[in-house]
C-alpha positions as CSV (number, residue, x, y, z in Angstrom):
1,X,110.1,92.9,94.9
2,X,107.3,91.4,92.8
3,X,103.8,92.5,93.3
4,X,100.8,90.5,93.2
5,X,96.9,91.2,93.0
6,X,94.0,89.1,93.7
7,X,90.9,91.4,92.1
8,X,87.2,90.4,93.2
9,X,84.5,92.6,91.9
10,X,80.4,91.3,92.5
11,X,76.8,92.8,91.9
12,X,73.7,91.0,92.7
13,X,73.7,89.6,88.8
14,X,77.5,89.7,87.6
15,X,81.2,88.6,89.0
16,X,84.7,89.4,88.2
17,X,87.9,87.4,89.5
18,X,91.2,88.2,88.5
19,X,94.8,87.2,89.6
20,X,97.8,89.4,88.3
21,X,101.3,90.7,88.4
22,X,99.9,93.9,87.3
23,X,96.7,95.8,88.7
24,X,93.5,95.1,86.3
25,X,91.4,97.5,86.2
26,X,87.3,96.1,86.5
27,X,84.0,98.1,86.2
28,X,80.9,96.1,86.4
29,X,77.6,97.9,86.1
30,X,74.4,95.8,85.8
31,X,72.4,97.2,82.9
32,X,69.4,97.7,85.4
33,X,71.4,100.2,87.4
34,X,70.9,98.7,90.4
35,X,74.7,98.1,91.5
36,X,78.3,98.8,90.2
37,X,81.8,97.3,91.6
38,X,85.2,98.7,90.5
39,X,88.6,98.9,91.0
40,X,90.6,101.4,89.6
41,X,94.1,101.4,88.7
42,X,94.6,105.0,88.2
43,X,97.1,105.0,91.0
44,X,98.8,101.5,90.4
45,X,100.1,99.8,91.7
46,X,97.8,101.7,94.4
47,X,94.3,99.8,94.4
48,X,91.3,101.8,94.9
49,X,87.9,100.3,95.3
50,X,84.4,101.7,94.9
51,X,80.5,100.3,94.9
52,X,77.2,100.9,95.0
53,X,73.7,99.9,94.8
54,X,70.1,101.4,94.3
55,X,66.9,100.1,95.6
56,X,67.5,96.2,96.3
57,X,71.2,96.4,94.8
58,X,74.7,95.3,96.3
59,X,77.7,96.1,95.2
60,X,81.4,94.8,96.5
61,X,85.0,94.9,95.5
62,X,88.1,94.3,97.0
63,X,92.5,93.9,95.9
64,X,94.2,91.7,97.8
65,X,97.7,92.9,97.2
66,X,100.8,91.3,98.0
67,X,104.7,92.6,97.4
68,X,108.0,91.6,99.0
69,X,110.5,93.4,101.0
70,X,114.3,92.8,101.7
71,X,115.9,94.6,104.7
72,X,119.1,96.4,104.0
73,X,120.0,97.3,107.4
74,X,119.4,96.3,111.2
75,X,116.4,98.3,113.3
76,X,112.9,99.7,112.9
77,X,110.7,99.2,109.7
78,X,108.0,101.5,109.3
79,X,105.5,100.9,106.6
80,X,102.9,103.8,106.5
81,X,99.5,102.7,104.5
82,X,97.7,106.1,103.3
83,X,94.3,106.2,102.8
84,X,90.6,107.7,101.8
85,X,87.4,106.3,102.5
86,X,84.1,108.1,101.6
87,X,80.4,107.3,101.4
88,X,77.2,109.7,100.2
89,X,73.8,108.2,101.0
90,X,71.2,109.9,98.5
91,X,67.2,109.6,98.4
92,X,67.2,107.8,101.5
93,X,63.7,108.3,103.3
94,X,62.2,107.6,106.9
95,X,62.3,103.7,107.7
96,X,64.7,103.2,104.8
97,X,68.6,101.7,105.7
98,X,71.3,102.4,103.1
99,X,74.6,100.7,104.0
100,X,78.4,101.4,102.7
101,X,82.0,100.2,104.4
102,X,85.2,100.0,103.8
103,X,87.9,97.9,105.3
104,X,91.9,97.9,104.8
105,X,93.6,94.9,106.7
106,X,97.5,94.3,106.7
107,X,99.4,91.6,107.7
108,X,103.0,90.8,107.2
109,X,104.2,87.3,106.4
110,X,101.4,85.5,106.7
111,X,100.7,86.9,110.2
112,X,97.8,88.9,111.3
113,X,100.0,92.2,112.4
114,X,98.5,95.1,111.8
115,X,94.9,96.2,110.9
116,X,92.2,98.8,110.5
117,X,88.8,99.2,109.4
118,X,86.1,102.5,108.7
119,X,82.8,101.0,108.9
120,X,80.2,103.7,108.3
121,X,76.1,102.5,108.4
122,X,73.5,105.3,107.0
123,X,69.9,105.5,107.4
124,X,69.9,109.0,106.2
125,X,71.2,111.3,103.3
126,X,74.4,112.8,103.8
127,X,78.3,112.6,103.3
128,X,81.0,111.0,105.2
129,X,84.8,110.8,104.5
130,X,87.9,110.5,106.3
131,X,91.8,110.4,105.3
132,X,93.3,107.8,107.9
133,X,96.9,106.3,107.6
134,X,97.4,102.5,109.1
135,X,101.3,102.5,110.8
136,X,103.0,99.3,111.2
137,X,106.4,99.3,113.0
138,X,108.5,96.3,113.1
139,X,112.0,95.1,113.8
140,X,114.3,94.0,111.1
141,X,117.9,92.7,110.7
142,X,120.3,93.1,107.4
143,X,118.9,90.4,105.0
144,X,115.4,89.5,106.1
145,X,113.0,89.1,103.4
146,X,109.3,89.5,103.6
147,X,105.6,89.6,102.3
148,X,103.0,91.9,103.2
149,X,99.7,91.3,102.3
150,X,97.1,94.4,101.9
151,X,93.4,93.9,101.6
152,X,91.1,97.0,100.4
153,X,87.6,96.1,100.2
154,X,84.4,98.6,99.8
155,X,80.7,97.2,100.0
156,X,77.4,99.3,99.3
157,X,74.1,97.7,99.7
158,X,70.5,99.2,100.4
159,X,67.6,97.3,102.1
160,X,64.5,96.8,99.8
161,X,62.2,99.7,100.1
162,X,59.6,101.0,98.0
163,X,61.0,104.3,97.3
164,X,64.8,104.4,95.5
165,X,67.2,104.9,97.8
166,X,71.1,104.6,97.1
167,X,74.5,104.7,98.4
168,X,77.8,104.9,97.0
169,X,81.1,104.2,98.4
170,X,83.6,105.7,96.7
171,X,87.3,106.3,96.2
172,X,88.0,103.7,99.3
173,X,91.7,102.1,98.9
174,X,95.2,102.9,99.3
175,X,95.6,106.3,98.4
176,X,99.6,106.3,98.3
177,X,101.9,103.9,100.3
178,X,103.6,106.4,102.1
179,X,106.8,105.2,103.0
180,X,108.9,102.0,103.8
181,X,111.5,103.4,105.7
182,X,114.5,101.9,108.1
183,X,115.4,103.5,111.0
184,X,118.5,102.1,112.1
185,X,119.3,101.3,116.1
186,X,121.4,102.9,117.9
187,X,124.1,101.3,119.4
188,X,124.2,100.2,122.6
């Protein structure tokens, strides 16, 4: 069915906001280079969300992405959400906090079912990344019809310090949706 995407993109000086049928693509980058929120639609209708910020900067941006399903047979759904979330933290010193998350949330008809998060908090330089996968099994009969409803968000902010410090999330969204699949019961 139909898919639908509710794009929000922010920095501490500029905003984005976009409803479509197709995935927009956004990149805002104050001219200070203090923050930057995109989503990319490299992989669409796959979302993927980045940001980042420097010194005093915050950066977020998230797809909230809705699409439909029809059953075509009685028994288990499985939808399998794939995804990548990373975060470097560079020219972070002593007493200095640099901050990046990412969240992915599903529910299914309008009905908190299913969620997960990767929060990840830095106060030193490094490197952290993780390929996760969110499984949501549910029962189905012939005919049903449905809405799932994915949010991918990824935040980056630093605290204000004298000496630059950044952080960058990147690459954080659906990576592939994996597979809706049926398994059909077995009779009883």
């Amino acid at each position: 069915m139909t898919n639908d995407y509710d794009v929000i993109a922010t920095t501490t000086t500029l905003e984005d906001t976009r409803f479509s049928s197709s995935l927009p693509s956004v990149n805002l980058s104050e001219s200070n280079g203090f923050a930057f929120a995109q989503v990319d639609n490299t992989f669409d209708p796959f979302p993927i969300t980045s940001a980042g910020a420097h010194d005093i900067g915050i950066g977020t941006s998230s797809v909230i992405w809705s699409f439909g399903y029809t059953a075509s047979g009685t028994g288990t759904a499985v939808l399998d959400l794939s995804f990548f979330t990373s975060v470097d933290a560079l020219n972070v010193g002593a007493g200095e906090v640099a901050v990046g998350s990412a969240l992915i949330n599903v529910k299914r008809s309008g009905v908190q079912e299913a969620g997960a998060q990767a929060f990840f908090f830095l106060t030193g330089g490094g490197h952290d990344g993780q390929d996760s996968h969110l499984l949501y099994s549910f029962n189905t009969t012939a005919g049903d019809i449905g809405e799932f409803i994915v949010t991918v968000a990824s935040q980056a902010q630093v605290k204000p310090v004298p000496v630059p410090a950044a952080v960058w999330l990147l690459g954080s969204g659906l990576l592939g949706l994996r597979a809706l699949r049926r398994k059909r019961l077995a009779a009883a």
